[in-house]
Residue frames as qw, qx, qy, qz and C-alpha x, y, z in Angstrom:
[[0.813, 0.103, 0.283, -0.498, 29.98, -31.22, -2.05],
 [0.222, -0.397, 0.880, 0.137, 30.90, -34.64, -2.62],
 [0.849, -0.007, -0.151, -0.506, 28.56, -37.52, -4.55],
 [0.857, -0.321, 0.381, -0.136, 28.84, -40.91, -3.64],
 [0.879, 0.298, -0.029, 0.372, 31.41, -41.57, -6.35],
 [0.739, -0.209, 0.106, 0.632, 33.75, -39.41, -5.03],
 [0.395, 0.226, 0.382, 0.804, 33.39, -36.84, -7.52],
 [0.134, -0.426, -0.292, 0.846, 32.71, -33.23, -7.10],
 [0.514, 0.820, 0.143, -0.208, 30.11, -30.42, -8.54],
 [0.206, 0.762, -0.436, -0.432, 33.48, -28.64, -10.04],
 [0.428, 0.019, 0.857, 0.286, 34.53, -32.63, -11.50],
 [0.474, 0.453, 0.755, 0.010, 31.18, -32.74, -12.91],
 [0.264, 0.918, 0.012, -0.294, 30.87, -29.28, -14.37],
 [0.176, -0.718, 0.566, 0.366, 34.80, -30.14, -15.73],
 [0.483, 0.332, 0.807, 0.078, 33.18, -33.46, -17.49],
 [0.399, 0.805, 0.425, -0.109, 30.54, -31.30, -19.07],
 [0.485, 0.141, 0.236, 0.830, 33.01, -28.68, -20.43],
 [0.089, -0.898, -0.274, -0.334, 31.25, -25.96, -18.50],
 [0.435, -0.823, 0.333, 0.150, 34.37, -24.99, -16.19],
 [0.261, 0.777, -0.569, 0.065, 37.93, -24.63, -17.04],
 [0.908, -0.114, -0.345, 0.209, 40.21, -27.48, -16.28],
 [0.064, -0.822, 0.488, -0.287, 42.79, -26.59, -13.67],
 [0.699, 0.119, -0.681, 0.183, 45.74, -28.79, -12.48],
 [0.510, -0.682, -0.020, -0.523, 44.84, -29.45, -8.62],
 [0.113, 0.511, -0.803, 0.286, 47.85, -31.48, -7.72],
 [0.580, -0.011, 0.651, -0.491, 45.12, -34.13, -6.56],
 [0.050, 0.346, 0.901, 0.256, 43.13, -37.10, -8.40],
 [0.175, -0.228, -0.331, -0.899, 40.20, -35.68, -9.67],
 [0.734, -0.309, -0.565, -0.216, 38.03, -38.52, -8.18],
 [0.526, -0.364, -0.576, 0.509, 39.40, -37.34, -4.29],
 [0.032, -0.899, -0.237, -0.366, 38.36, -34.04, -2.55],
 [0.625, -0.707, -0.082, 0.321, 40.41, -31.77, -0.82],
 [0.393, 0.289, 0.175, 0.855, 42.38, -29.99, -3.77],
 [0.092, -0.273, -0.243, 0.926, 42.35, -26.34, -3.76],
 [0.253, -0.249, -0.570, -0.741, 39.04, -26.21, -5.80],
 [0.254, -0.545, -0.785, 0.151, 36.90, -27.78, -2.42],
 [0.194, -0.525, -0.332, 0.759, 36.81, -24.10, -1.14],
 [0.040, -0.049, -0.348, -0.935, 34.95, -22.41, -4.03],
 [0.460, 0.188, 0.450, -0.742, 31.41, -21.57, -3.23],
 [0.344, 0.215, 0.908, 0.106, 28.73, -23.85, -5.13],
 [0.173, 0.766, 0.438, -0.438, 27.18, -20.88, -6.31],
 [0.045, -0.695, 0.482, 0.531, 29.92, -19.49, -8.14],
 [0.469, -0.090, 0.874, 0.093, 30.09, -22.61, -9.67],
 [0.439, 0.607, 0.644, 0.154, 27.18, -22.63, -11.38],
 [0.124, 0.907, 0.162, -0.368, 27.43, -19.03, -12.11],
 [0.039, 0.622, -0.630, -0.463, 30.52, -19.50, -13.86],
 [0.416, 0.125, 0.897, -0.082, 28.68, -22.38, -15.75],
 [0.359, 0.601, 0.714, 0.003, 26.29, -20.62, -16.98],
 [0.152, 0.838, -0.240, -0.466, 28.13, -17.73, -18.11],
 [0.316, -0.585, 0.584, 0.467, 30.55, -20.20, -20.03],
 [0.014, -0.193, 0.939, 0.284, 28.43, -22.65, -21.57],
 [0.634, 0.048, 0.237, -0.735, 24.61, -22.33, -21.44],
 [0.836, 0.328, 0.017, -0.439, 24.24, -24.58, -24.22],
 [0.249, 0.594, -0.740, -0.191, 26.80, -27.14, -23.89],
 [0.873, 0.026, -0.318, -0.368, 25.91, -30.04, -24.75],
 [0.406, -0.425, 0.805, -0.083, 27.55, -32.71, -22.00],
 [0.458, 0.299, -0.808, -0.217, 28.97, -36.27, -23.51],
 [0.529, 0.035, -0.771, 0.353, 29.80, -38.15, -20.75],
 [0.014, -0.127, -0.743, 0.657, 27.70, -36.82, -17.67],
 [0.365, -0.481, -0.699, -0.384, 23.74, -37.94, -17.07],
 [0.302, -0.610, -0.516, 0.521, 21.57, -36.34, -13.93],
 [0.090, 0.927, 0.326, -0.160, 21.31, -32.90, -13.27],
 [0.580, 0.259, 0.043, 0.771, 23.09, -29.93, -14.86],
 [0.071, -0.369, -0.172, 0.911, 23.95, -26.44, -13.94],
 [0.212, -0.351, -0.517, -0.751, 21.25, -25.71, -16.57],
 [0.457, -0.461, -0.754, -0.102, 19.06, -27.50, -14.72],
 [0.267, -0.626, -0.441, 0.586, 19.43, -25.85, -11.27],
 [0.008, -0.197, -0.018, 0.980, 19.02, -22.27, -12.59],
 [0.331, -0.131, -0.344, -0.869, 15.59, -23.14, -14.02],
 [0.367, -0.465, -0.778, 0.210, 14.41, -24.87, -11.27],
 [0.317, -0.771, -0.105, -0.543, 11.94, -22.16, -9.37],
 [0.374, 0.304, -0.562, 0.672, 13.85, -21.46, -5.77],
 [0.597, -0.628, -0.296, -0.402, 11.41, -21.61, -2.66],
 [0.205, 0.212, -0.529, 0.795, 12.59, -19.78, 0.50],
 [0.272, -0.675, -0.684, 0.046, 10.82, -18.99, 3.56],
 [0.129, -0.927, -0.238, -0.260, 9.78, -15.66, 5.18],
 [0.613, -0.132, -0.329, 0.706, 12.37, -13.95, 7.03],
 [0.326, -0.810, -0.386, 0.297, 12.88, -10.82, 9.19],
 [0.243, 0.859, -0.076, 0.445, 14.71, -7.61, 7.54],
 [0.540, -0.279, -0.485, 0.628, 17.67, -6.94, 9.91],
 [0.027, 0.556, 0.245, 0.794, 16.32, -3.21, 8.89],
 [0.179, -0.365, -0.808, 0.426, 15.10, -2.12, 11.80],
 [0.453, 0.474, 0.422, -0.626, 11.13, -1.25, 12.30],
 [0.616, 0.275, -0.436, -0.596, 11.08, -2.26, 8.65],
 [0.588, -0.167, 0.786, -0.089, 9.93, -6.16, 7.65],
 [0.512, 0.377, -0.594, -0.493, 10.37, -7.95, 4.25],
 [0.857, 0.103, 0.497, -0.088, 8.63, -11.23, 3.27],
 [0.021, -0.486, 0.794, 0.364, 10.97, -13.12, 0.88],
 [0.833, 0.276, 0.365, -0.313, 8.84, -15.53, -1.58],
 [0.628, 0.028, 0.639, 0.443, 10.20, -17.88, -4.30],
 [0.341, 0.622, -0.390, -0.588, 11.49, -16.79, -7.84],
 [0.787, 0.330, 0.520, -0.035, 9.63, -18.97, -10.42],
 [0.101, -0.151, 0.671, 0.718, 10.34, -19.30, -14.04],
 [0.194, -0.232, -0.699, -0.648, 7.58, -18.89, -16.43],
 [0.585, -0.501, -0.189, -0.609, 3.54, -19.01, -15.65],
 [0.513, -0.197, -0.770, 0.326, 4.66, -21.37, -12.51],
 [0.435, -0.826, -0.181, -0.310, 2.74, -19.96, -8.98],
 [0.042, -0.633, 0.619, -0.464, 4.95, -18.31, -6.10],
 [0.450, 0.018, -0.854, 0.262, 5.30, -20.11, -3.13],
 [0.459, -0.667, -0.053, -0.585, 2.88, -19.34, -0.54],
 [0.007, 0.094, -0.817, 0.568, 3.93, -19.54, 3.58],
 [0.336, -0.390, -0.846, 0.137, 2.36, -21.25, 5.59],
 [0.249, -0.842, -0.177, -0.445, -0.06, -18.93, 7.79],
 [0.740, -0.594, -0.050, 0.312, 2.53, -19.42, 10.75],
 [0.718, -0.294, 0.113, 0.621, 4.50, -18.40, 9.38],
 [0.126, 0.826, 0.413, 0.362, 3.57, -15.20, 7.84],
 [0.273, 0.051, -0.256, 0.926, 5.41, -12.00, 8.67],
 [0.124, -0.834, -0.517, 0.149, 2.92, -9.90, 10.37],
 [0.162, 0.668, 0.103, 0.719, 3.20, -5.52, 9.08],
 [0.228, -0.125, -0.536, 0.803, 3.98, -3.51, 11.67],
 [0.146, 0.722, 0.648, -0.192, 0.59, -1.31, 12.77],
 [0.113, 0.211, 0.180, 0.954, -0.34, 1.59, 10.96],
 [0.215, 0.018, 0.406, -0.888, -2.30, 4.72, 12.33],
 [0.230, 0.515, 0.816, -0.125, -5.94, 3.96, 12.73],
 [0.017, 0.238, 0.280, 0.930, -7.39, 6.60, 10.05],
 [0.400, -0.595, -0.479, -0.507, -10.90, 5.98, 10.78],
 [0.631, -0.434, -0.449, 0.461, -10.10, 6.19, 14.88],
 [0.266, -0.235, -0.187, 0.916, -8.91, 9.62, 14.31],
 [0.220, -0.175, -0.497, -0.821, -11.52, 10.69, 12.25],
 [0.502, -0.480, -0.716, -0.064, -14.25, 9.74, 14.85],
 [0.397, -0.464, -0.258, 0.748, -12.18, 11.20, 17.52],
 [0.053, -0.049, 0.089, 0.993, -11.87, 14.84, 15.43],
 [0.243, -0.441, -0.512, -0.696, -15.85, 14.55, 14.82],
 [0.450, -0.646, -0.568, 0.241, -16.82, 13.70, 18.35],
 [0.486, -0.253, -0.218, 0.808, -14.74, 17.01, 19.14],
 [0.127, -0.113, -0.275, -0.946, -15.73, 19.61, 16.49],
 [0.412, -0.466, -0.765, -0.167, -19.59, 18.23, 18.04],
 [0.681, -0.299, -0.433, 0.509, -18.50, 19.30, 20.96],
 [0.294, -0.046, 0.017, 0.955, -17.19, 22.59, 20.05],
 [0.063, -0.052, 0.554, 0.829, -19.71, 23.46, 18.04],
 [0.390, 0.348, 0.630, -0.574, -22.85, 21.94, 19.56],
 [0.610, 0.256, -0.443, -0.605, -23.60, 20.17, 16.21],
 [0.929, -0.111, 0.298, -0.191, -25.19, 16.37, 16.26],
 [0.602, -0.380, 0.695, 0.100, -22.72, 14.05, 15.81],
 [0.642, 0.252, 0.724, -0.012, -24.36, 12.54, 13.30],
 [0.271, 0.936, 0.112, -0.196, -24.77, 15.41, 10.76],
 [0.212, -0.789, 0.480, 0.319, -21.24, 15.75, 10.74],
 [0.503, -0.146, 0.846, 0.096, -20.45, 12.34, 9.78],
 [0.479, 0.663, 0.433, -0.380, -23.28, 13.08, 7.13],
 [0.102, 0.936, -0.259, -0.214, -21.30, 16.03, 5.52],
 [0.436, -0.646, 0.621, 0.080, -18.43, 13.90, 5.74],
 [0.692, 0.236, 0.681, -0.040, -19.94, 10.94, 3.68],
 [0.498, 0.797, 0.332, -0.084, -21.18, 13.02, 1.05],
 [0.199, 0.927, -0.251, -0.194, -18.43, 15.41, 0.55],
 [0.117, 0.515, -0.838, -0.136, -14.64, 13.15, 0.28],
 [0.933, -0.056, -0.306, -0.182, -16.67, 9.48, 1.58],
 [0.577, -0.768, 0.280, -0.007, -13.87, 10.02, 4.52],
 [0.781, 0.410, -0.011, 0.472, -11.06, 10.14, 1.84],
 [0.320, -0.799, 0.026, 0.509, -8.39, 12.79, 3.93],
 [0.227, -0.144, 0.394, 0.879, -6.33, 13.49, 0.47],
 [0.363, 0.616, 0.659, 0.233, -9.72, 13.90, -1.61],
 [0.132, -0.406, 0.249, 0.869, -9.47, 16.84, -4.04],
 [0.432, 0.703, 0.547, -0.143, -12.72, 17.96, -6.20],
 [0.462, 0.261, 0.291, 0.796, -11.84, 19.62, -9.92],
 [0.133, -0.929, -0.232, -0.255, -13.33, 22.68, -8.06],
 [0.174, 0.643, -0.417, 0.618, -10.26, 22.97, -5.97],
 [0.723, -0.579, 0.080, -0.369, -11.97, 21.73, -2.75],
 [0.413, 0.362, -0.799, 0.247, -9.86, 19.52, -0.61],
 [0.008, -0.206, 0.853, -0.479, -9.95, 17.25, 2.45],
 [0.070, 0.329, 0.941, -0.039, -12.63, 15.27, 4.43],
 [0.180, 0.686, 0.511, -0.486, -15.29, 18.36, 4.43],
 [0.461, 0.423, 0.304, 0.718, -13.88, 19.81, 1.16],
 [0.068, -0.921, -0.179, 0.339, -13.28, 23.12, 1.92],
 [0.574, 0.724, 0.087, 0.372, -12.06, 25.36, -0.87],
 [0.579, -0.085, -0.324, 0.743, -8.62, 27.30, -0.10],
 [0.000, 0.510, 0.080, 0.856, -10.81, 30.78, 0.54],
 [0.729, -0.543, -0.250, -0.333, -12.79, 29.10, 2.85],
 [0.827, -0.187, -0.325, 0.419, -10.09, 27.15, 4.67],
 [0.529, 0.346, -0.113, 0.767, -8.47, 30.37, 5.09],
 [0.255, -0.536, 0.072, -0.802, -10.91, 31.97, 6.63],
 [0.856, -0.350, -0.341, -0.165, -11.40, 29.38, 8.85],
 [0.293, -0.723, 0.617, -0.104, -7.73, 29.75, 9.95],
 [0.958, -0.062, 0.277, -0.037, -7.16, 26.28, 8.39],
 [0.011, 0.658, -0.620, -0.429, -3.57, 25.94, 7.20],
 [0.003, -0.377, 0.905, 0.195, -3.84, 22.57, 6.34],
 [0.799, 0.024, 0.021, -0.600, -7.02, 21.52, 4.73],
 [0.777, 0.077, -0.605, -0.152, -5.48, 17.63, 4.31],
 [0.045, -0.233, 0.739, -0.631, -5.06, 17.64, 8.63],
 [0.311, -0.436, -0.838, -0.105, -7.59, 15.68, 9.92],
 [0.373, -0.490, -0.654, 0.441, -8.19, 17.58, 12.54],
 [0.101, -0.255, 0.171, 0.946, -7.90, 20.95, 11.09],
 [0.148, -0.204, -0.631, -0.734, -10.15, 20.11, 7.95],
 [0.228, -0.652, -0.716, 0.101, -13.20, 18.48, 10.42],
 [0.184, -0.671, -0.510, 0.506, -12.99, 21.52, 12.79],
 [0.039, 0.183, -0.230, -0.955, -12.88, 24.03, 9.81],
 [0.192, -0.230, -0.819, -0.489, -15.63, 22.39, 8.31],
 [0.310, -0.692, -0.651, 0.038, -18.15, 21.63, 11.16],
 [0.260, -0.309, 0.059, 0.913, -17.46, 25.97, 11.62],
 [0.112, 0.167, -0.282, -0.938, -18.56, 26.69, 9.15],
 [0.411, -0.259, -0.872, -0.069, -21.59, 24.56, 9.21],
 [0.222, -0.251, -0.395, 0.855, -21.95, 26.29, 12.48],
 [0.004, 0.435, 0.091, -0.896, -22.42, 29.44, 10.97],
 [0.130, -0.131, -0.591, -0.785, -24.25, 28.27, 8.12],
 [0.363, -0.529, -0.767, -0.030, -27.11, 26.80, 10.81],
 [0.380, -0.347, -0.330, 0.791, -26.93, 30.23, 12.37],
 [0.071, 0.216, -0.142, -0.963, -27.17, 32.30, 9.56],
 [0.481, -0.172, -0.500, -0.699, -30.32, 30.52, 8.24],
 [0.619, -0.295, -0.044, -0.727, -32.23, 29.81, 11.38],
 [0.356, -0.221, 0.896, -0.146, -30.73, 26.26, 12.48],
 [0.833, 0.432, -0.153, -0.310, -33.21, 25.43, 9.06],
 [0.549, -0.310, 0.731, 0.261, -30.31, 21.92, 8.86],
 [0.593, 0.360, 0.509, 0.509, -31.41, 21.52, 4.72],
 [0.103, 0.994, 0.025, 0.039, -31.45, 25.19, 4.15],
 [0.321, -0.781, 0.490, 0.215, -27.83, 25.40, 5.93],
 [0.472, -0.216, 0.735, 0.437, -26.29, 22.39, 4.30],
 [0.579, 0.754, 0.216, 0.223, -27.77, 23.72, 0.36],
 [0.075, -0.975, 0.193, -0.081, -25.94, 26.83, 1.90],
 [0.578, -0.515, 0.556, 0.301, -22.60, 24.66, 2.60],
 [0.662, 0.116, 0.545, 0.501, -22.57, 23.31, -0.90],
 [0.526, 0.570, 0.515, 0.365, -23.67, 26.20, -2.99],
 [0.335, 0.224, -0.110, 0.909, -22.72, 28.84, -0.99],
 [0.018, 0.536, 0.716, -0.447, -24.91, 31.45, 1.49],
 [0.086, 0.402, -0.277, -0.869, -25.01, 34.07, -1.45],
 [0.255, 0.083, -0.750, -0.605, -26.86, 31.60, -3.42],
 [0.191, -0.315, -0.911, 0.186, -29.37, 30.54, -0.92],
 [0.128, 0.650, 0.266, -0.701, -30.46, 34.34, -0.39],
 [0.085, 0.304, -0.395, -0.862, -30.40, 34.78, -3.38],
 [0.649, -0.137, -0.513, -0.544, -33.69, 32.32, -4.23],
 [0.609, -0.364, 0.253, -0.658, -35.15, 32.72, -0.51],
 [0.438, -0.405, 0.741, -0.307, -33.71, 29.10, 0.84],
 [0.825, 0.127, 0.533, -0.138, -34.70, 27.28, -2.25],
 [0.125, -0.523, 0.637, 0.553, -31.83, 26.89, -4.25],
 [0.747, 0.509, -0.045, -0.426, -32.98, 25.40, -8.11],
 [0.107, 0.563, -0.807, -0.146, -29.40, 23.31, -8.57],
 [0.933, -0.131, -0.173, -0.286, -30.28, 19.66, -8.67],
 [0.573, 0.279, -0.572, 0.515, -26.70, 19.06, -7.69],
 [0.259, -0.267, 0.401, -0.837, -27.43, 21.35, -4.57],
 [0.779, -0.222, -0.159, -0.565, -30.92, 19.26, -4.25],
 [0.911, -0.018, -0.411, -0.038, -29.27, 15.99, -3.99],
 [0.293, 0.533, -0.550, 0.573, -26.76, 16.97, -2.15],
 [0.421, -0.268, 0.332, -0.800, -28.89, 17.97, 0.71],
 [0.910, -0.060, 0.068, -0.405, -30.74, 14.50, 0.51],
 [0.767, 0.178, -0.566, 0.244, -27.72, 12.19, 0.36],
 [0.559, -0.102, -0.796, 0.209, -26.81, 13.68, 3.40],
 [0.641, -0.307, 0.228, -0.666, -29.87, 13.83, 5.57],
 [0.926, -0.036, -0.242, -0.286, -29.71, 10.30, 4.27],
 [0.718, 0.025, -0.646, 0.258, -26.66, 9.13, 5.45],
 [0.095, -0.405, 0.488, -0.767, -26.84, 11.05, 8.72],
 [0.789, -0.105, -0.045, -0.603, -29.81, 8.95, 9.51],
 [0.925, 0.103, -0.364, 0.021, -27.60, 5.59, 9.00],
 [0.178, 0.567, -0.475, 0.648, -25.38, 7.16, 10.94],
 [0.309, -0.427, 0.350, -0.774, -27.69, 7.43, 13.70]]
């Protein structure tokens, strides 16, 4: 790079007494010595390793100071990575704000699975199976994780229906954080709770949260207020459901 006097970055940086002199069998003031081939990068990099704070005499304008604390603004680009994609944004100095692309230019994320799609799909089934209302399910579902598939309760419970690992087991559920697994273990057992107490739907679901040992035991009217509410959050969201 050349300025209109003739005189190169590595001149100017050789002015400033931030680069070595070096004899280049050329006039300083003409390009095409063996210095023209050194990257402009280097340049400054050796600049600003040599001399942060030297003070130049004799040269006015910018300095290699200068260009390292200028903030750098690039545009988006494409990862040669393949299926991966990186957005490149501008390295500021200090409180200064990134650069923001344009919206055209925005890198767009590859898709990711549809969570709530499968989770629709595994309730419509276990409905199905199970000859439970749709809605109910979705109910359960609300109440127990709020259709969270890692959710874990400091009881031990786990997945979207929270089923504890004694339960899951008997369910044949290997994998209580499987979407599909966890629903159909759940809406099972559900099932069998609307079985064992008469298809009674707030009787069965006290029985899902507190257990059917505790529901016989005080004749389908369990005393827990945890267990109470339970049973009324969701009736209630089955209803919004519907």
């Amino acid at each position: 790079m050349v300025t209109r006097t003739n005189l190169s970055i590595r001149d100017y940086l050789e002015m400033a007494g931030l680069v070595e002199k070096k004899d280049r069998g050329t006039s300083p003031h003409q390009p095409g010595g063996p210095g023209q081939g050194v990257r402009f990068f280097d340049l400054l990099n050796a600049a600003q390793t040599h001399g942060e704070h030297t003070r130049p005499t004799a040269v006015t304008g910018l300095k290699a100071k200068d260009y390292f604390e200028r903030p750098v603004q690039v545009k988006a680009r494409v990862s040669p990575v393949a299926g991966r994609h990186q957005r490149i944004v501008s390295q500021t100095k200090g409180n200064a704000a990134p650069h923001r692309l344009p919206a055209a230019e925005t890198v767009k994320l590859p898709p990711v699975t549809d969570i709530k799609a499968r989770i629709e799909k595994s309730i419509r089934a276990a409905a199905v199976k199970y000859g439970l209302p749709i809605d109910l399910i979705k109910g359960v579902v609300k109440a127990e994780s709020n259709f969270d598939v890692r959710a874990v309760s400091r009881a031990g419970a786990r997945g979207l229906m929270q089923l504890m690992p004694a339960t899951a087991k008997e369910l044949g559920v290997r994998n209580s954080f499987d979407i599909d697994q966890n629903i159909d273990g759940g809406a099972r057992y559900l099932r069998q709770m609307l079985d064992r107490f008469g298809n009674d739907t707030k009787v069965a679901l006290a029985a899902y949260n507190a257990g059917p040992g505790t529901v016989e035991k005080y004749n389908g009217n369990v005393p827990y207020e945890e267990t109470r509410n339970y049973v009324r959050k969701v009736m209630s969201y089955s209803k919004q459901f519907a």
